[in-house]
C-alpha positions as CSV (number, residue, x, y, z in Angstrom):
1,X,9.0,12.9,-35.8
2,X,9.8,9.1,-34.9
3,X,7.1,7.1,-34.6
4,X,3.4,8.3,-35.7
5,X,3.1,11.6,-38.4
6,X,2.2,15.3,-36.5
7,X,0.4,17.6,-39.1
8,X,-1.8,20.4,-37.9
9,X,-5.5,18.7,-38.4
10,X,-6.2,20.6,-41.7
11,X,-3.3,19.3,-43.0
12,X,-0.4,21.8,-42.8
13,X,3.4,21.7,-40.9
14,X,4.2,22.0,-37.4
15,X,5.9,25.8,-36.9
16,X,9.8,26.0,-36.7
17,X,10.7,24.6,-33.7
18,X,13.4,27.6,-33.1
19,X,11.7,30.3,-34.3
20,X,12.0,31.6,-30.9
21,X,10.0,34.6,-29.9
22,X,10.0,36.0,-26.3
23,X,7.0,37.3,-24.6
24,X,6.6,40.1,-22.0
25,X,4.5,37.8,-19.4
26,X,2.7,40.0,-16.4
27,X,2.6,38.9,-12.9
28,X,4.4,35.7,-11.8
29,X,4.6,32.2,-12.4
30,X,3.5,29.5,-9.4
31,X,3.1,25.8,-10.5
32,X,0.1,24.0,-9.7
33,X,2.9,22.0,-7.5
34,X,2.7,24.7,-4.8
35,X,-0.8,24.6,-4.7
36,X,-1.6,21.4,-4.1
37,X,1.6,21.1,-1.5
38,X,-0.1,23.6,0.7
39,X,-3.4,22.0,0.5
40,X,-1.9,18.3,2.1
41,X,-1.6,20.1,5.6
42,X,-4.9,20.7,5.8
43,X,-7.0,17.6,4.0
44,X,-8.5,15.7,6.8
45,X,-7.5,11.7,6.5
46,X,-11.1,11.0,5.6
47,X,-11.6,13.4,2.7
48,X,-8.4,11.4,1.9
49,X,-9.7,8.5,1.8
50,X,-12.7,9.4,-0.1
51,X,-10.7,11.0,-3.0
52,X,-8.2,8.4,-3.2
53,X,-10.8,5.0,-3.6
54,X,-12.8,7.1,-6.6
55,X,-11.4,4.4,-9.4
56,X,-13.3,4.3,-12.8
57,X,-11.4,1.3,-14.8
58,X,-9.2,-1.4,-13.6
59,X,-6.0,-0.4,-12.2
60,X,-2.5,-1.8,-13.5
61,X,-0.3,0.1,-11.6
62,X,-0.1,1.7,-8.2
63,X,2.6,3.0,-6.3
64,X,2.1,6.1,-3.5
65,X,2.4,8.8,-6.6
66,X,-0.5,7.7,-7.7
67,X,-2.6,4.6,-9.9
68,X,-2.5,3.9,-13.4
69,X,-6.6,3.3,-14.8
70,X,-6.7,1.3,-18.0
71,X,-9.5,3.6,-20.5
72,X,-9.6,1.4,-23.0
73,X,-7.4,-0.6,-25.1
74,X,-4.5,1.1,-25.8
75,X,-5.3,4.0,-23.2
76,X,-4.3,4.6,-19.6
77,X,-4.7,7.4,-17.8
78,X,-2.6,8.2,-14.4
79,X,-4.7,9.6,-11.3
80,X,-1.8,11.2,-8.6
81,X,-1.9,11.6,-5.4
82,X,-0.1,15.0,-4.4
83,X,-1.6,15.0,-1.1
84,X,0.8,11.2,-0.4
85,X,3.6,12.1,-2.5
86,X,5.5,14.1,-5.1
87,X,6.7,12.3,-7.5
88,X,4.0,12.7,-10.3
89,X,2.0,15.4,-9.0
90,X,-0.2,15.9,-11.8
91,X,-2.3,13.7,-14.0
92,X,-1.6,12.4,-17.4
93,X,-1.7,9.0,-19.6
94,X,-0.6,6.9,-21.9
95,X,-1.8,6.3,-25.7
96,X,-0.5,3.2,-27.8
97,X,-0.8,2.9,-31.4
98,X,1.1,0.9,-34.1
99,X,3.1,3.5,-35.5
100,X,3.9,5.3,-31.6
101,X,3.2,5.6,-28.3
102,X,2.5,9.1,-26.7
103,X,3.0,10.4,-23.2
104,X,0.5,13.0,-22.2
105,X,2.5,14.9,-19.2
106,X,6.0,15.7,-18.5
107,X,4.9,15.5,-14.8
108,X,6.6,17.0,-11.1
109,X,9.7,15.2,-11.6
110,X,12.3,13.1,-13.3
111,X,11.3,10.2,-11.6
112,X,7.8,10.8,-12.1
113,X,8.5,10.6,-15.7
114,X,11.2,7.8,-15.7
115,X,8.2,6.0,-14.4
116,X,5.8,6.7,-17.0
117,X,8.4,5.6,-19.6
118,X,8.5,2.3,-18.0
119,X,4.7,1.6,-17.6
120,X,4.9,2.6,-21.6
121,X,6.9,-0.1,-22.7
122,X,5.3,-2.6,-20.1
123,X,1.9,-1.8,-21.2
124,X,2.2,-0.6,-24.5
125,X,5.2,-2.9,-25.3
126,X,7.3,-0.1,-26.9
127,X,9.2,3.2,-25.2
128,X,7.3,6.3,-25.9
129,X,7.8,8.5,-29.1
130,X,6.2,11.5,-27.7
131,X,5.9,13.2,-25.0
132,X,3.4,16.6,-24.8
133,X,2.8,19.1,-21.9
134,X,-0.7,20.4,-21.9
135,X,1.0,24.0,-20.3
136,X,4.3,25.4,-18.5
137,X,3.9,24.9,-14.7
138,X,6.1,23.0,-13.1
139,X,4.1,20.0,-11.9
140,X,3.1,19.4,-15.7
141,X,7.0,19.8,-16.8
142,X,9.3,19.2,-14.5
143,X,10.3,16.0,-15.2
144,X,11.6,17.1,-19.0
145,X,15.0,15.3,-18.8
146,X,13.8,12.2,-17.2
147,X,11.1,11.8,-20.1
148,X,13.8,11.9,-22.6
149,X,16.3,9.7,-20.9
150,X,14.6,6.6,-22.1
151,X,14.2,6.6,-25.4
152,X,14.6,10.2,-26.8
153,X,10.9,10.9,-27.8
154,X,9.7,13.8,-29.7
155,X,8.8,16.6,-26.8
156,X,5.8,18.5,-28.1
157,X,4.4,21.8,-26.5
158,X,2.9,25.1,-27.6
159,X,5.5,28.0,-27.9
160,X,3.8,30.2,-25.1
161,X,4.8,26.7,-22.9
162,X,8.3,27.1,-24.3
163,X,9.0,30.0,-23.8
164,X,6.8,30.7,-20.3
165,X,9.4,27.7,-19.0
166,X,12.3,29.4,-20.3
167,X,11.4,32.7,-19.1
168,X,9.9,31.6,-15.6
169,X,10.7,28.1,-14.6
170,X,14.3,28.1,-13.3
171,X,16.2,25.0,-14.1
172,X,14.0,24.5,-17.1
173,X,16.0,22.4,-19.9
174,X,16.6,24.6,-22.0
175,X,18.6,22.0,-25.2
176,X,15.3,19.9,-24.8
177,X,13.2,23.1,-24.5
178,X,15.3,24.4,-28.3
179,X,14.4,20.7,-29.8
180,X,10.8,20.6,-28.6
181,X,8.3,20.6,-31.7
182,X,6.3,23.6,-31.5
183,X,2.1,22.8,-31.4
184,X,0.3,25.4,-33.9
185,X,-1.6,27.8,-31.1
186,X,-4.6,29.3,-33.5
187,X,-5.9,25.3,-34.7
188,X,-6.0,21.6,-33.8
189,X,-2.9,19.7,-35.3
190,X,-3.4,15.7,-35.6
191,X,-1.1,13.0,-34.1
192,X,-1.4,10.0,-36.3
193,X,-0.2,6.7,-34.6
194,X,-1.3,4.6,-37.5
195,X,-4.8,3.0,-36.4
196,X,-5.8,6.0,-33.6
197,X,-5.3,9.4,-33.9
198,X,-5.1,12.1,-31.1
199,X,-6.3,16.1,-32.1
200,X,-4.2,18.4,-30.2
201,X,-7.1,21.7,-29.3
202,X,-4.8,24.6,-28.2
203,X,-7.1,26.2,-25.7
204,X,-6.8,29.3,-23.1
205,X,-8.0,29.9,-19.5
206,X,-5.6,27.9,-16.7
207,X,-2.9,29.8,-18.4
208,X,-2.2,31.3,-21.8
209,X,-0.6,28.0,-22.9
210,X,-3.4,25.4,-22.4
211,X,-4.0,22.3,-24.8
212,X,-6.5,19.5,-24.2
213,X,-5.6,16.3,-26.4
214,X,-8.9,14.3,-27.1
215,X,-9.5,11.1,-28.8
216,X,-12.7,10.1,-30.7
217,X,-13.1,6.3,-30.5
218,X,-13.0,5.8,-27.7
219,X,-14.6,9.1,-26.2
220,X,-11.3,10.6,-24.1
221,X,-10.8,13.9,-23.2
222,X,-7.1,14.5,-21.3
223,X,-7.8,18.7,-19.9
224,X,-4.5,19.1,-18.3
225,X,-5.6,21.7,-15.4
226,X,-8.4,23.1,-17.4
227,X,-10.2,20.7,-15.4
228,X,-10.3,19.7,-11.6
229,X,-12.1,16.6,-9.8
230,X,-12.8,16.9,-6.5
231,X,-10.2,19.7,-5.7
232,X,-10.8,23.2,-6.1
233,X,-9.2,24.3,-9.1
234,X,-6.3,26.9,-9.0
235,X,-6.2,30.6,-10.5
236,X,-3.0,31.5,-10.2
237,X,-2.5,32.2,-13.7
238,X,-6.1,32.2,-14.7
239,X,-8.3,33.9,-17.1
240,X,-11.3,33.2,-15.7
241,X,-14.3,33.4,-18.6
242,X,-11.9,31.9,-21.2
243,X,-11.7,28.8,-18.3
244,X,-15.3,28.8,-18.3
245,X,-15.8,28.9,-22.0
246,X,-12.8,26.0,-22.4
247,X,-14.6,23.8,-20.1
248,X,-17.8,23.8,-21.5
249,X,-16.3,23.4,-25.3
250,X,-14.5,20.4,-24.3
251,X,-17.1,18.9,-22.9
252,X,-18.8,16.0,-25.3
253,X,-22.4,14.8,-25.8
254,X,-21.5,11.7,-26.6
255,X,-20.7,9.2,-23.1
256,X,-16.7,10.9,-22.5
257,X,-13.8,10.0,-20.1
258,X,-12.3,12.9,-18.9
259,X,-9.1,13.2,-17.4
260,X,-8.6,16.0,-15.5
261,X,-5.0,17.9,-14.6
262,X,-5.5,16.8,-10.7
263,X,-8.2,14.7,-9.3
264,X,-9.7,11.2,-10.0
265,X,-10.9,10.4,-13.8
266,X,-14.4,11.9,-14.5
267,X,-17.7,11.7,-16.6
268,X,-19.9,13.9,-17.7
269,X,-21.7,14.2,-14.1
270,X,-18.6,14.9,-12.7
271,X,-17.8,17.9,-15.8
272,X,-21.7,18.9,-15.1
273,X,-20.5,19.6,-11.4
274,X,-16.9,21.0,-12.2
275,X,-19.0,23.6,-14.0
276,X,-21.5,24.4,-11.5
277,X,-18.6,25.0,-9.6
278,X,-16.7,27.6,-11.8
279,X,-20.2,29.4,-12.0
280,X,-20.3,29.2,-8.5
281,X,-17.2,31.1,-8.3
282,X,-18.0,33.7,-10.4
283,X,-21.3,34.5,-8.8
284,X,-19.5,34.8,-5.6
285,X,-16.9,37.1,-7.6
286,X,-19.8,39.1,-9.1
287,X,-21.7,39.8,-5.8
288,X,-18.4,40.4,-3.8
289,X,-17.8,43.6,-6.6
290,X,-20.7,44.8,-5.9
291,X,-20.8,44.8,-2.2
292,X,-17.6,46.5,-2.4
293,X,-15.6,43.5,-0.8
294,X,-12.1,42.8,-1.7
295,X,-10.9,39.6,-2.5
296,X,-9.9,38.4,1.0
297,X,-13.0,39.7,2.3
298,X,-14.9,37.0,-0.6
299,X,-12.6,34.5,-0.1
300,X,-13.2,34.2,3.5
301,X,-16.6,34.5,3.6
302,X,-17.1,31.3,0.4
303,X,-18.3,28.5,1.0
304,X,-18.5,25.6,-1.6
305,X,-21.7,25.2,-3.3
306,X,-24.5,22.0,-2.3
307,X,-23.4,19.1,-3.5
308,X,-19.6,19.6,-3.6
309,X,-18.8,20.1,0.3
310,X,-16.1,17.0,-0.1
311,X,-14.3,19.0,-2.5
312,X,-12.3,20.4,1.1
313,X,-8.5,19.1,-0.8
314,X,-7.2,23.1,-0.3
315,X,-5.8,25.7,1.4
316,X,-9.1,28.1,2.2
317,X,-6.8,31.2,0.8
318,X,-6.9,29.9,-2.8
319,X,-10.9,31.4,-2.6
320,X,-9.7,34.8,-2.3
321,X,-7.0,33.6,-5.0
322,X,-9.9,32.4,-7.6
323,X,-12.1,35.4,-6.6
324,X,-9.6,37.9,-7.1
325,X,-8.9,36.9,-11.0
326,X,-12.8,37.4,-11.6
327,X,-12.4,40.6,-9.8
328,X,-9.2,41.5,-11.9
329,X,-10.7,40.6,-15.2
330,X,-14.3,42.0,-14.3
331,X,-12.8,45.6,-13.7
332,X,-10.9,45.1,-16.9
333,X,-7.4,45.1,-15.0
């Protein structure tokens, strides 16, 4: 790959690239991107507000999309703003090194990406040479062919991402898609930009195609939509223990940034309340089974636990959406 060696972080080759193999997928695919569209309509412009002014770092770029937080030297992560505007959607970063520069996102659109590519080589003084998605929906990849417009970088993704997008994600570009190097799925590989390395975790529970890409020193944890901040997370494609069980194995002892898929940049308060949250759920889930209820039943009858009643950024049917896949996986369906 240009710029910065990928190994698997016990020292072996990427997979094959095109060693293609298709997979039967159940149910259907909705991105993230529908998810949070639906919620604008109903966010009151204070809860806005609120959400919107939560900056950790100093900012160094900030357009209606969204604002760009330096972490640290050498590390920037974006916080977007799909409630204002589309072109992002999601969260991601930037992370320099002398021997590359990474983009962590492929983000909502072309544009969105396009954008990225240019706060790379302002910031970072050099275009990026890779790009990863952290999974398949469509707010995460959808800018694809803008991210390699720029400088051709190295598109990196798990194969249940490749082919998920291929199967499910019409338009998807499928020349990049055939290029992309392939991220082992069973262990963590290593992205080595010289004097900082990032550890690519493969990871389950969003989707089947999760990664989180964590940094040491400093302490930074990028979830993709593993994680929420301040929105309610969505199930839509969710396993919901194995989310439970990511969240809580990403999360450090050591003072972390964390930035999550959608939402402003967190710490370990904010993952301590994320997961009070998902356990939340799952109580609700677990005492709706056993009153007999069905999901729309639970869902309209939630409310969000003490301590998190600004977290109001959704549409009140995504409940019954994120009750229903404990239900589902609780009867073993």
């Amino acid at each position: 790959a240009s710029g910065g060696t990928i190994t698997n972080a016990l020292g072996g080759p990427l997979q094959d690239p095109r060693a293609y193999s298709r997979r039967d997928f159940l149910g259907h695919s909705a991105s993230c991107a529908a998810h949070v569209g639906l919620m604008a309509a109903g966010v009151p412009l204070w809860s806005r507000g609120v959400w919107t002014r939560q900056e950790r770092f100093p900012v160094v770029a900030s357009e209606p999309w969204g604002r760009l937080e330096q972490i640290s030297e050498g590390i920037w992560g974006l916080v977007s703003d799909p409630l204002t505007d589309r072109t992002t959607l999601c969260n991601g970063g930037i992370v320099s090194g002398r021997a590359g520069v990474v983009v962590i996102e492929a983000f909502g659109s072309d544009d969105g990406a396009r954008w990225m590519a240019q706060q790379a080589l302002r910031l970072a003084g050099r275009a990026p040479t890779h790009v990863i998605a952290t999974h398949y929906h469509g707010d995460h990849t959808g800018g694809l062919s803008g991210a390699k417009e720029a400088s051709s970088p190295e598109v990196l993704m798990t194969e249940v991402t490749r082919d998920t997008m291929v199967e499910r994600n019409n338009g998807a570009p499928r020349e990049i898609l055939s290029e992309a190097q392939v991220i082992d799925q069973r262990r963590p590989t290593e992205i080595d930009l010289g004097d900082r390395s990032l550890i690519v975790v493969p990871r389950r529970g969003h989707t089947d195609s999760d990664i989180s890409i964590e940094i040491s020193d400093p302490s930074v944890v990028f979830c993709g939509d593993l994680v929420w901040n301040a929105m309610f997370p969505n199930y839509v494609d969710a396993i919901p223990s194995r989310l439970s069980q990511a969240v809580r194995l990403m999360r450090r002892r050591e003072p972390t940034t964390y930035v999550p898929g959608h939402g402003p940049l967190a710490d370990d308060a904010a993952m301590g309340r994320y997961i009070d949250l998902l356990d939340h759920v799952e109580g609700a889930s677990r005492r709706a089974l056993e009153r007999g209820m069905t999901a729309e039943e639970a869902g309209t009858e939630y409310t969000l636990p003490t301590g998190l009643e600004d977290w109001t950024l959704f549409n009140p049917g995504y409940f019954a959406r994120a009750i229903g896949a404990w239900m589902s996986e609780l009867e073993g369906a």
